[in-house]
PDB file of the backbone (N, CA, C, O) and the ligand in Angstrom, with CONECT records:
HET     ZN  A 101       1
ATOM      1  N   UNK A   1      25.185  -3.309  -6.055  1.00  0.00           N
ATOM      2  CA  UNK A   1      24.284  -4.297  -5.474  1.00  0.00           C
ATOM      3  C   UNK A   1      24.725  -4.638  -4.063  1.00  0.00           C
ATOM      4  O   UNK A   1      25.874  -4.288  -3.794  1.00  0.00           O
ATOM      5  N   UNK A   2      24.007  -5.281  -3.063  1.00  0.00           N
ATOM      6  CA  UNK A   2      23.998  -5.074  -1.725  1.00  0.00           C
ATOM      7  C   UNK A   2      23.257  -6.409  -1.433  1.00  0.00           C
ATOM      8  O   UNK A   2      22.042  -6.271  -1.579  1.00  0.00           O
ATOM      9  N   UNK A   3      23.610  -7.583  -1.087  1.00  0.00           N
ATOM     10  CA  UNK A   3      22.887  -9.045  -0.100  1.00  0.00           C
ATOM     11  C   UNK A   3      22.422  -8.516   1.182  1.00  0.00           C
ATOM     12  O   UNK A   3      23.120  -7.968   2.035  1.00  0.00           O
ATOM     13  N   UNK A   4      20.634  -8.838   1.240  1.00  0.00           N
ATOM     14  CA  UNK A   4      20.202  -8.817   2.109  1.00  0.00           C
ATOM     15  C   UNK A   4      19.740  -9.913   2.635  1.00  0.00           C
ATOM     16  O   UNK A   4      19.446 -10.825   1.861  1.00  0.00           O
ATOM     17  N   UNK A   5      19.569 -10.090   4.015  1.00  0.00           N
ATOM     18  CA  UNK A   5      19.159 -11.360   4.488  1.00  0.00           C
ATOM     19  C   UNK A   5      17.706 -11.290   5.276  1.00  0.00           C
ATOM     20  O   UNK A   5      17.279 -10.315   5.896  1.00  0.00           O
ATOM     21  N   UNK A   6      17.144 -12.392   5.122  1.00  0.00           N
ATOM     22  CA  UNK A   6      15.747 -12.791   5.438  1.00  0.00           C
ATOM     23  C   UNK A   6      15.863 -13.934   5.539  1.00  0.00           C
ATOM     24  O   UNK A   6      16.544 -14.844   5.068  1.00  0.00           O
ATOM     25  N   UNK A   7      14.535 -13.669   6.733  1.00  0.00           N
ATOM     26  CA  UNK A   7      14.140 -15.393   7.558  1.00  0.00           C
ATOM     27  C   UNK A   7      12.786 -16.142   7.182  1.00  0.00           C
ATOM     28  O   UNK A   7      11.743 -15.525   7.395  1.00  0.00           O
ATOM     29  N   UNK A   8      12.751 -16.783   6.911  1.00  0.00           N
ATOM     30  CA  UNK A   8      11.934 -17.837   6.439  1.00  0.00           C
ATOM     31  C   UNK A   8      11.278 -18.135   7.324  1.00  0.00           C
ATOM     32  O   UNK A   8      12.079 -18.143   8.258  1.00  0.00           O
ATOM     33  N   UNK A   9      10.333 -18.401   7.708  1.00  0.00           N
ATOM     34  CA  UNK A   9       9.285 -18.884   9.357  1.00  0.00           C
ATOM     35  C   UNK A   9       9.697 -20.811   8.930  1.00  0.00           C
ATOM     36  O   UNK A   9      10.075 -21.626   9.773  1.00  0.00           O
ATOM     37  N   UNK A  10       9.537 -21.027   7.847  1.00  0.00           N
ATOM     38  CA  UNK A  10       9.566 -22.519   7.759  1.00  0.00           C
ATOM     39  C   UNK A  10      11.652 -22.635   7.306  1.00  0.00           C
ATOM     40  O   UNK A  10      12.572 -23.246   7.851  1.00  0.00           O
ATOM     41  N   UNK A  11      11.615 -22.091   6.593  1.00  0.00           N
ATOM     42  CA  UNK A  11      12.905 -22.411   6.111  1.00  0.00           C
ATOM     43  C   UNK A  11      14.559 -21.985   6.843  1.00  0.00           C
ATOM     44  O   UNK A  11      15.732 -22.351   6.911  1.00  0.00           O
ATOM     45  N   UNK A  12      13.857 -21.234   7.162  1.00  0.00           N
ATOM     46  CA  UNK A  12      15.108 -20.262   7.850  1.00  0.00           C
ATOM     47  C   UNK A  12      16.279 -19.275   7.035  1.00  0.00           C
ATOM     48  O   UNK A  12      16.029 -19.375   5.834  1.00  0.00           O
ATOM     49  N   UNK A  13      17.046 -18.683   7.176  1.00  0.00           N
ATOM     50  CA  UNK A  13      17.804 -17.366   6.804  1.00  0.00           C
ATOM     51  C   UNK A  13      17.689 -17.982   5.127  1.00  0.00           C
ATOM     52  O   UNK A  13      17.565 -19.160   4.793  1.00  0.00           O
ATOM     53  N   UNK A  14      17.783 -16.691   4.183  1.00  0.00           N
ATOM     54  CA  UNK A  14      18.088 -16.660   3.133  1.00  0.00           C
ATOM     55  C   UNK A  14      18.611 -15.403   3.188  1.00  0.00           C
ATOM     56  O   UNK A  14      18.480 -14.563   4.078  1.00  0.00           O
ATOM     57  N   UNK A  15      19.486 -15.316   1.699  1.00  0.00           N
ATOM     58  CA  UNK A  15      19.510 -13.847   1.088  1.00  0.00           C
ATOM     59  C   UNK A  15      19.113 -13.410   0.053  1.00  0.00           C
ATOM     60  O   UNK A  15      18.771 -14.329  -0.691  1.00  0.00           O
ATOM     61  N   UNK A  16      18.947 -12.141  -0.507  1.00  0.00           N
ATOM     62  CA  UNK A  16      18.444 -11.288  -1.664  1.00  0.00           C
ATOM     63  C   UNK A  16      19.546 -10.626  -2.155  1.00  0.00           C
ATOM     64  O   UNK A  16      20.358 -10.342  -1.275  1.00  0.00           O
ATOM     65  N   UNK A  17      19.937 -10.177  -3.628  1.00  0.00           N
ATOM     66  CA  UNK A  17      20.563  -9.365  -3.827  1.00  0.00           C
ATOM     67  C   UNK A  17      19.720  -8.263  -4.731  1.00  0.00           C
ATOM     68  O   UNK A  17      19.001  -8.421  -5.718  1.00  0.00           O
ATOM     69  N   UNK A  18      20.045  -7.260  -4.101  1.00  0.00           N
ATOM     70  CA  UNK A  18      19.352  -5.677  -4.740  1.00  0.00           C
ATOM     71  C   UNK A  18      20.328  -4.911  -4.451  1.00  0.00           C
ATOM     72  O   UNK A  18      21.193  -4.896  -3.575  1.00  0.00           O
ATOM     73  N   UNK A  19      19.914  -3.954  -5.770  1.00  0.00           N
ATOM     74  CA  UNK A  19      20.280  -2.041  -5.432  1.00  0.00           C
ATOM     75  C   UNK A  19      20.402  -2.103  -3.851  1.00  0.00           C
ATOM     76  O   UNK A  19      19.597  -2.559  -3.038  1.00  0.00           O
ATOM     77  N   UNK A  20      21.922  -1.380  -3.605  1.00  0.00           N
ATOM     78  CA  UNK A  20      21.555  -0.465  -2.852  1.00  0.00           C
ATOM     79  C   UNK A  20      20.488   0.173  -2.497  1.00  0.00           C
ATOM     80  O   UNK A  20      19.924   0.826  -3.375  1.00  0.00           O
ATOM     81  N   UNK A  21      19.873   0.163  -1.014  1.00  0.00           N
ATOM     82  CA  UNK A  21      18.705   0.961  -0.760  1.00  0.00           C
ATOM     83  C   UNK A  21      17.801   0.687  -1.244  1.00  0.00           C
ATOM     84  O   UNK A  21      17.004   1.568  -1.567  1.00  0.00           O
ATOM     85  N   UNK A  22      17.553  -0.608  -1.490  1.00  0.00           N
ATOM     86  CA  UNK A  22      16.172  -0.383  -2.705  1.00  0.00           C
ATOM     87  C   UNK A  22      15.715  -2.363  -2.179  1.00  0.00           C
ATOM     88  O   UNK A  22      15.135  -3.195  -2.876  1.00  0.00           O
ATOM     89  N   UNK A  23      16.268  -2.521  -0.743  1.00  0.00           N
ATOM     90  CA  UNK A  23      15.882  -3.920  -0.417  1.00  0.00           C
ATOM     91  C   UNK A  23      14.260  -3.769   0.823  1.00  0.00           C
ATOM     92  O   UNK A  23      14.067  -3.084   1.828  1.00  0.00           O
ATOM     93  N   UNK A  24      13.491  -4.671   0.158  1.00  0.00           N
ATOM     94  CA  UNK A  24      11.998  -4.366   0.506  1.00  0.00           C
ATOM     95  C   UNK A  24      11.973  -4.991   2.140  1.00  0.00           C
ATOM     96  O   UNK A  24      13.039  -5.400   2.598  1.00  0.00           O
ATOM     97  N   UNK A  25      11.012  -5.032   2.792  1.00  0.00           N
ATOM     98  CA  UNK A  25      10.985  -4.921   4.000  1.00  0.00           C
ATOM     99  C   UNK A  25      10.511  -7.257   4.472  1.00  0.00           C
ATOM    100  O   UNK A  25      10.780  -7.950   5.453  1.00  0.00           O
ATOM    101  N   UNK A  26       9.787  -7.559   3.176  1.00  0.00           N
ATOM    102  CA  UNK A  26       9.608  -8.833   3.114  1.00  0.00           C
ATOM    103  C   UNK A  26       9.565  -8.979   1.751  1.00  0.00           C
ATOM    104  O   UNK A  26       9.210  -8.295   0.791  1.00  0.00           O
ATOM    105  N   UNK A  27      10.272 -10.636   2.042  1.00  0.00           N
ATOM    106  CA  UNK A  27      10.650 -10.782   0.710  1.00  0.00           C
ATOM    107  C   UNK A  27      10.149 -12.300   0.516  1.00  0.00           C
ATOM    108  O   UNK A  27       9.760 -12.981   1.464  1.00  0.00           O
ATOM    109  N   UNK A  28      10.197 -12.733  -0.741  1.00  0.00           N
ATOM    110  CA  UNK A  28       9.519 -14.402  -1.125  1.00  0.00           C
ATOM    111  C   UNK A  28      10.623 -15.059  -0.618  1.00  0.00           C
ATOM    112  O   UNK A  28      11.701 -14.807  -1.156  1.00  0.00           O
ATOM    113  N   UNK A  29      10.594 -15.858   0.314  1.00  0.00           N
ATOM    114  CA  UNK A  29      11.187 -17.136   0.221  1.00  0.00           C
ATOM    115  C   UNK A  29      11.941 -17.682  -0.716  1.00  0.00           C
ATOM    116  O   UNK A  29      11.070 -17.887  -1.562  1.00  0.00           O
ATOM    117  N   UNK A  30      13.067 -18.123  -1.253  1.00  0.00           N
ATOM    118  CA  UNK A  30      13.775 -18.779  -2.315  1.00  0.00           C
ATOM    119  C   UNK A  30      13.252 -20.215  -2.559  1.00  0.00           C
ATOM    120  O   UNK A  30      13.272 -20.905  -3.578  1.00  0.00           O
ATOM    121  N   UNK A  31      12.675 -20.510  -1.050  1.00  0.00           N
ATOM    122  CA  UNK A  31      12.906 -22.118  -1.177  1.00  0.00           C
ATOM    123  C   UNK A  31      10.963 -22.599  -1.698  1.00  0.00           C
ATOM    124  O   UNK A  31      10.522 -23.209  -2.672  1.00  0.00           O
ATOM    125  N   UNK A  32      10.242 -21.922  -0.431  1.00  0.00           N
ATOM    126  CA  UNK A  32       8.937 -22.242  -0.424  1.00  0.00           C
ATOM    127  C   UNK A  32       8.106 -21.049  -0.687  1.00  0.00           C
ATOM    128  O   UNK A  32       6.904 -21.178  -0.919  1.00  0.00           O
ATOM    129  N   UNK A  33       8.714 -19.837  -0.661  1.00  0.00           N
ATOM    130  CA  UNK A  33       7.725 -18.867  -1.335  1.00  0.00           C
ATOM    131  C   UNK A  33       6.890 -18.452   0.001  1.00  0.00           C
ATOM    132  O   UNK A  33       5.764 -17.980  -0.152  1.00  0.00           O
ATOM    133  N   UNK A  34       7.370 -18.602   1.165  1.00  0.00           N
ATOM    134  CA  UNK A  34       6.721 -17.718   2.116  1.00  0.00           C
ATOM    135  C   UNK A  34       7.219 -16.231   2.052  1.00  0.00           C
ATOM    136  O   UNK A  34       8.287 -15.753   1.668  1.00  0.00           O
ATOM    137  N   UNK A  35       6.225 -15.738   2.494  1.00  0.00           N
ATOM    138  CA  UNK A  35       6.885 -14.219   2.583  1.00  0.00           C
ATOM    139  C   UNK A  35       7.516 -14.423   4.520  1.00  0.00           C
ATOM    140  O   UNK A  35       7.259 -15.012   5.571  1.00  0.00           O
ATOM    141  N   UNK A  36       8.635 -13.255   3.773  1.00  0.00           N
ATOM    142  CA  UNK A  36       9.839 -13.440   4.854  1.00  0.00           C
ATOM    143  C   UNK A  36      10.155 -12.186   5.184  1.00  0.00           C
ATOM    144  O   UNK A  36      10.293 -11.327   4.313  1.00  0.00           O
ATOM    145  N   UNK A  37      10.354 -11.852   6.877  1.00  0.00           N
ATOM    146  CA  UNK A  37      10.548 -10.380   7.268  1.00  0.00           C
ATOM    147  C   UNK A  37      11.977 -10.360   7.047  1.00  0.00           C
ATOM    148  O   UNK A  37      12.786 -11.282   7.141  1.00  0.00           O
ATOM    149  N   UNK A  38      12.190  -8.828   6.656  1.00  0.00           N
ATOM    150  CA  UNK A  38      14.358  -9.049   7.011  1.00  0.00           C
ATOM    151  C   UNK A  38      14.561  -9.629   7.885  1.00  0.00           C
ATOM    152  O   UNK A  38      13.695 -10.256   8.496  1.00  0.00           O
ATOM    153  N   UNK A  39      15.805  -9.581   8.200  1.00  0.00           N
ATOM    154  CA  UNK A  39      16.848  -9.479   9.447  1.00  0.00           C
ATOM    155  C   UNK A  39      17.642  -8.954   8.950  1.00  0.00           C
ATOM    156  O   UNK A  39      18.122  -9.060   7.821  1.00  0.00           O
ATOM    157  N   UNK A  40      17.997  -7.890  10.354  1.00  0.00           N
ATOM    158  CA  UNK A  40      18.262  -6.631  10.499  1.00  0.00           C
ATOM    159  C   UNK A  40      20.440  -7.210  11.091  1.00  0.00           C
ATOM    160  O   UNK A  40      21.559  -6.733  10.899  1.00  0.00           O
ATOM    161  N   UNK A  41      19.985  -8.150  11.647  1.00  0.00           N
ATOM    162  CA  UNK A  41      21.733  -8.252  11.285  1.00  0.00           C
ATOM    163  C   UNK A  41      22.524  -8.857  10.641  1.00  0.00           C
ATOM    164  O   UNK A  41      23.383  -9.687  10.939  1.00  0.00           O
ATOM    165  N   UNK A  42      22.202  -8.403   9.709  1.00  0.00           N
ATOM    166  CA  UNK A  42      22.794  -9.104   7.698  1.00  0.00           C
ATOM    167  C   UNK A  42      24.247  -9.555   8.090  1.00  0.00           C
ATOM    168  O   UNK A  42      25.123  -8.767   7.736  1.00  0.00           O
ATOM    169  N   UNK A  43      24.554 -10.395   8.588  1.00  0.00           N
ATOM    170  CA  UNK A  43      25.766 -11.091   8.108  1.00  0.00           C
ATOM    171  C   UNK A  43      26.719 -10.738   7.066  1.00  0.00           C
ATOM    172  O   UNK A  43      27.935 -10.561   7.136  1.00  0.00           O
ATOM    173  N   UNK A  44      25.934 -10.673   6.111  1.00  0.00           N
ATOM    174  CA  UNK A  44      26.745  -9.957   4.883  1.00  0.00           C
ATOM    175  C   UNK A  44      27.649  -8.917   4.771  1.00  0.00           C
ATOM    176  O   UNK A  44      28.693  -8.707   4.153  1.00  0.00           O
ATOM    177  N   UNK A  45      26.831  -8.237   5.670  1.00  0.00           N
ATOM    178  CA  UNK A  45      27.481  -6.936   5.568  1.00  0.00           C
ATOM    179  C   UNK A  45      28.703  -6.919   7.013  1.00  0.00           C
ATOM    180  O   UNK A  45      28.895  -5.847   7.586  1.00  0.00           O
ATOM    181  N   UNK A  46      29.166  -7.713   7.300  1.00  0.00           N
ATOM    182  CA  UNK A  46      29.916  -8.282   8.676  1.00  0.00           C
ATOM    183  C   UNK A  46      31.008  -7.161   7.905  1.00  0.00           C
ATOM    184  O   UNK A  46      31.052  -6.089   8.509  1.00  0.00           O
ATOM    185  N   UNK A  47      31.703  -7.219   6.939  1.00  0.00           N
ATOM    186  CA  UNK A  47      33.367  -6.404   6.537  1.00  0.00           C
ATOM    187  C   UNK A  47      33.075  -5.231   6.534  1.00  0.00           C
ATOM    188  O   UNK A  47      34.028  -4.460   6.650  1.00  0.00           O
ATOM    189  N   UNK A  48      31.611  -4.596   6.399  1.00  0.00           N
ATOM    190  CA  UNK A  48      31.624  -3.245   6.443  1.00  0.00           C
ATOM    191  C   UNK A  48      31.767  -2.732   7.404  1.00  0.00           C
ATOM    192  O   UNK A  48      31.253  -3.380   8.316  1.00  0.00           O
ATOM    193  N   UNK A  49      32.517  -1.285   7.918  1.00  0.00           N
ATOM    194  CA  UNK A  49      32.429  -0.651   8.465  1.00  0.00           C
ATOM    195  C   UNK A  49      31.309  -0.611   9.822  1.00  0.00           C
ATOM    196  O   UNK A  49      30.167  -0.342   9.451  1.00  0.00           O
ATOM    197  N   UNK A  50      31.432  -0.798  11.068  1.00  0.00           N
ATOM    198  CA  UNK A  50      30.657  -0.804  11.849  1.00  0.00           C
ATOM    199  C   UNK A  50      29.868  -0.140  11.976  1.00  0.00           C
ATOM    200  O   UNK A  50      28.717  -0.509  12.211  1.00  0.00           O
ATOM    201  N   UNK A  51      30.368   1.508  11.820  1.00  0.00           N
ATOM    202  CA  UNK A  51      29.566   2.563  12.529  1.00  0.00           C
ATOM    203  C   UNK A  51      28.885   2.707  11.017  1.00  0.00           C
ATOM    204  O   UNK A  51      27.733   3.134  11.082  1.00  0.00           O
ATOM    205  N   UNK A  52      29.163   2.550  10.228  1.00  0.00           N
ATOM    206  CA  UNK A  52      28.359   2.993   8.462  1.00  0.00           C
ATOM    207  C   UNK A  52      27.142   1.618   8.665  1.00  0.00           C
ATOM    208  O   UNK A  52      25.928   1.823   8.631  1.00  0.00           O
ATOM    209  N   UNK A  53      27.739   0.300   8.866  1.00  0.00           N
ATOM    210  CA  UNK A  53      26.453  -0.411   8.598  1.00  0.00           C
ATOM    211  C   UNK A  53      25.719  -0.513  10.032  1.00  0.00           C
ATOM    212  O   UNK A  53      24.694  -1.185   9.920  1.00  0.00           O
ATOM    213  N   UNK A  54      25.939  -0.044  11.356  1.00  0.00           N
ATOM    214  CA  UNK A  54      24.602   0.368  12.052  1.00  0.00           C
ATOM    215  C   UNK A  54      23.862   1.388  11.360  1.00  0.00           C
ATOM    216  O   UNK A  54      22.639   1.306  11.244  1.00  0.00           O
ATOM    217  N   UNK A  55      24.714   2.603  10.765  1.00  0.00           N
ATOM    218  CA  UNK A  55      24.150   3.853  10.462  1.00  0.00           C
ATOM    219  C   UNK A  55      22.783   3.612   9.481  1.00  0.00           C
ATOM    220  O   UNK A  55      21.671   4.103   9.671  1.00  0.00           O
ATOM    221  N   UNK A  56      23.305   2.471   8.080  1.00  0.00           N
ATOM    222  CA  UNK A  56      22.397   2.335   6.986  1.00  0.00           C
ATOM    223  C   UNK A  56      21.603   1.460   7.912  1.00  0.00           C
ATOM    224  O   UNK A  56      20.387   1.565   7.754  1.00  0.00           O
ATOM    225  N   UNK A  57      21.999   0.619   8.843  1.00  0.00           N
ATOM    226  CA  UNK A  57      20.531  -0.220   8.721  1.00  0.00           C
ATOM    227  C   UNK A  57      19.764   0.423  10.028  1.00  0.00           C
ATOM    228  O   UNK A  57      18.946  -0.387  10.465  1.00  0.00           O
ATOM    229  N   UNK A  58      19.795   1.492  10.677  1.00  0.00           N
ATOM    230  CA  UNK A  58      18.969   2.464  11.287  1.00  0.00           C
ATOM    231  C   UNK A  58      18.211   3.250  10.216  1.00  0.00           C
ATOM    232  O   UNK A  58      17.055   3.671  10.189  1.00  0.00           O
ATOM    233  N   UNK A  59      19.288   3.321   9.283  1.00  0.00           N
ATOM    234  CA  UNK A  59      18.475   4.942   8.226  1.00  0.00           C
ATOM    235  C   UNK A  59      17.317   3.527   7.599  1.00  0.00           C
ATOM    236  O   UNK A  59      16.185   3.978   7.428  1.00  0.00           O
ATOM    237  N   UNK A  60      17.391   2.461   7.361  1.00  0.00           N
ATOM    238  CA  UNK A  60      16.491   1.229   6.266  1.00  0.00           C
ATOM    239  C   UNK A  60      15.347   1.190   7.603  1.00  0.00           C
ATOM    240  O   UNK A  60      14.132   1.357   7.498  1.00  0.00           O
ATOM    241  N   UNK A  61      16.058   0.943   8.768  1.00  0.00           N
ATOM    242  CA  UNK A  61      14.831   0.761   9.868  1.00  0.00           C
ATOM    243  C   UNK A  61      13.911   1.706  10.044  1.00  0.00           C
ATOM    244  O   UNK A  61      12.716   1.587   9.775  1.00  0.00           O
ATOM    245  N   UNK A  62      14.452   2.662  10.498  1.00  0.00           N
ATOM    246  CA  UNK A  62      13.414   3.815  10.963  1.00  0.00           C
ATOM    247  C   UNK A  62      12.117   4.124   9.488  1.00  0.00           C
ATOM    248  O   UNK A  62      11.156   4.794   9.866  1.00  0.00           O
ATOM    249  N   UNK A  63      12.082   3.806   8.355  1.00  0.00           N
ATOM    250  CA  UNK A  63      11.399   3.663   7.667  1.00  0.00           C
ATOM    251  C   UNK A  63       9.839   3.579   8.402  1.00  0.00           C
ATOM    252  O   UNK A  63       8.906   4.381   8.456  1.00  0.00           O
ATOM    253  N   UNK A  64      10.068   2.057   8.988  1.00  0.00           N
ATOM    254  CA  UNK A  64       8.713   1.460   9.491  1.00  0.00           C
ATOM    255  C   UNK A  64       8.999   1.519  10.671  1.00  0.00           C
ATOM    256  O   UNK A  64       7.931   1.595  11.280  1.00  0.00           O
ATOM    257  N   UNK A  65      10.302   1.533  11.752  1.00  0.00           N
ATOM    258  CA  UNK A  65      10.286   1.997  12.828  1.00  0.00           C
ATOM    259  C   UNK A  65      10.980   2.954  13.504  1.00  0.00           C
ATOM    260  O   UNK A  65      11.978   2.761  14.197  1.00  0.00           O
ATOM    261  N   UNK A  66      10.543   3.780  13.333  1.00  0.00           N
ATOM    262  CA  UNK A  66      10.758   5.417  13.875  1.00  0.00           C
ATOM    263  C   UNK A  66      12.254   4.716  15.318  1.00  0.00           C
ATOM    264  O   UNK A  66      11.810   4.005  16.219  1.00  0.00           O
ATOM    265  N   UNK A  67      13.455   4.953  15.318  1.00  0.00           N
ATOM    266  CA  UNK A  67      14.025   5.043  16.139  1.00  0.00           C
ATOM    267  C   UNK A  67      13.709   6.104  17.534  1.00  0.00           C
ATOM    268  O   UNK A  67      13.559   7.317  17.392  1.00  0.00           O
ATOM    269  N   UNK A  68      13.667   5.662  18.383  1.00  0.00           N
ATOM    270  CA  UNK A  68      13.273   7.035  19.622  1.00  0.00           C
ATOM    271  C   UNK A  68      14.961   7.792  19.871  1.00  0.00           C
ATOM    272  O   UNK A  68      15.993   7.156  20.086  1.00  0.00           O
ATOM    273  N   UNK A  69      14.834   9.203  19.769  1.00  0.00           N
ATOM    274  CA  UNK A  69      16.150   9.503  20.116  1.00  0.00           C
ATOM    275  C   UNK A  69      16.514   9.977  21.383  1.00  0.00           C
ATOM    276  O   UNK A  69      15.707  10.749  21.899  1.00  0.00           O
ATOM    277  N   UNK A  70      17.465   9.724  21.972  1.00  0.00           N
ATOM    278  CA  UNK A  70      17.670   9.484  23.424  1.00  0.00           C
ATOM    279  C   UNK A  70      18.791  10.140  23.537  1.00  0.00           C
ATOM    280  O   UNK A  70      19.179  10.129  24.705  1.00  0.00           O
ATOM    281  N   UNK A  71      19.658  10.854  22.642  1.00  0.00           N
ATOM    282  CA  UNK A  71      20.594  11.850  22.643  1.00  0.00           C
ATOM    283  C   UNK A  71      19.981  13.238  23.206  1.00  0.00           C
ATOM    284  O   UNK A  71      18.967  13.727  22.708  1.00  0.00           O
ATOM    285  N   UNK A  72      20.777  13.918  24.438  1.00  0.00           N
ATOM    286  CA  UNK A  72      20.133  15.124  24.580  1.00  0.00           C
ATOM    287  C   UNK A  72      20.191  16.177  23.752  1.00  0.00           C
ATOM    288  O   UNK A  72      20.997  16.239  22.824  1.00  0.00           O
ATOM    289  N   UNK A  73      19.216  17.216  24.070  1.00  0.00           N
ATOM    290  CA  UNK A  73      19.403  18.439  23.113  1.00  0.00           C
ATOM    291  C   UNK A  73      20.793  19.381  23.329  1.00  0.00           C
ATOM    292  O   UNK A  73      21.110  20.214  24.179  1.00  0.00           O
ATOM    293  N   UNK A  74      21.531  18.771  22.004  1.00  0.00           N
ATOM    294  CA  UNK A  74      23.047  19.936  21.872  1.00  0.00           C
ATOM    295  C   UNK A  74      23.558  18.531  22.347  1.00  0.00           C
ATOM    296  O   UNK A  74      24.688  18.687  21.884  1.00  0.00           O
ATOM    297  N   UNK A  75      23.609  17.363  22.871  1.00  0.00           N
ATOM    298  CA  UNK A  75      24.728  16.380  23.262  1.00  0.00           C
ATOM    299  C   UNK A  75      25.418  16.129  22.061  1.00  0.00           C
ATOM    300  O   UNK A  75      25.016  16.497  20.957  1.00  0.00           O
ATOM    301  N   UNK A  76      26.704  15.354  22.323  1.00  0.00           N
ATOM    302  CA  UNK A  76      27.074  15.381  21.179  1.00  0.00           C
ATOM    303  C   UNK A  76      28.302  13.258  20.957  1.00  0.00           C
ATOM    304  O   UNK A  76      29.261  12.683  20.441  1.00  0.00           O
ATOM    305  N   UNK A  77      27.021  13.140  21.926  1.00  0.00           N
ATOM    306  CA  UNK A  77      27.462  11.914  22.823  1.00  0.00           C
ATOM    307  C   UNK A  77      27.063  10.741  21.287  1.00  0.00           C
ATOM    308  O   UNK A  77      26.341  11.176  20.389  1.00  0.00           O
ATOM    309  N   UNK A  78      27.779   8.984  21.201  1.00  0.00           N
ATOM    310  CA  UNK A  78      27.727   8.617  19.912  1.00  0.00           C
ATOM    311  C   UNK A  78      28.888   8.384  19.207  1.00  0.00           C
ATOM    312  O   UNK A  78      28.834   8.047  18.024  1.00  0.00           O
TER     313      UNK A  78
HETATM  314 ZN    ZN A 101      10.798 -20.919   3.008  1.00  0.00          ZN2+
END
C-alpha cells in the first residue's frame, strides 16, 4: 500500500491509501466529499528515494499528461 495525497478546493490536502499504482487521478474528499485532484508532490513519499519517486510520479503523470521529452536523440544526459 502507498499514501496518496489530494487537495480539497474547500478543505485542503488530504490523503488516500491504495495499492501501489492503482491511486486514481481524483478522489472524494474525506471531510466534505468534494472530488479532489492529486497532488503530485506527495509528501509522503518525502523518504523515498528521489530519483525512484520523480521516476513513479512521471510514469502516474504522463498517464493524462504526456511528458514532452527534451533529451536528445542518443543523449544520455539525466
Ligand atoms: Zn473537502
Amino acid at each position: 500500500m502507498a499514501t496518496y495525497a489530494y487537495r480539497c478546493p474547500a478543505c485542503g490536502d488530504f490523503d488516500l491509501t491504495r495499492p501501489m499504482g492503482e491511486a486514481p487521478d481524483r478522489a472524494v474528499c474525506t471531510r466534505c466529499g468534494a472530488s479532489s485532484p492529486r497532488r503530485w508532490d506527495a509528501p509522503s513519499l518525502a523518504g523515498m528515494n528521489p530519483a525512484l519517486r520523480s521516476a513513479l510520479a512521471r510514469e502516474e503523470a504522463s498517464r493524462d499528461a504526456p511528458e514532452v521529452v527534451r533529451r536528445s536523440p542518443g543523449g544520455e544526459r539525466r
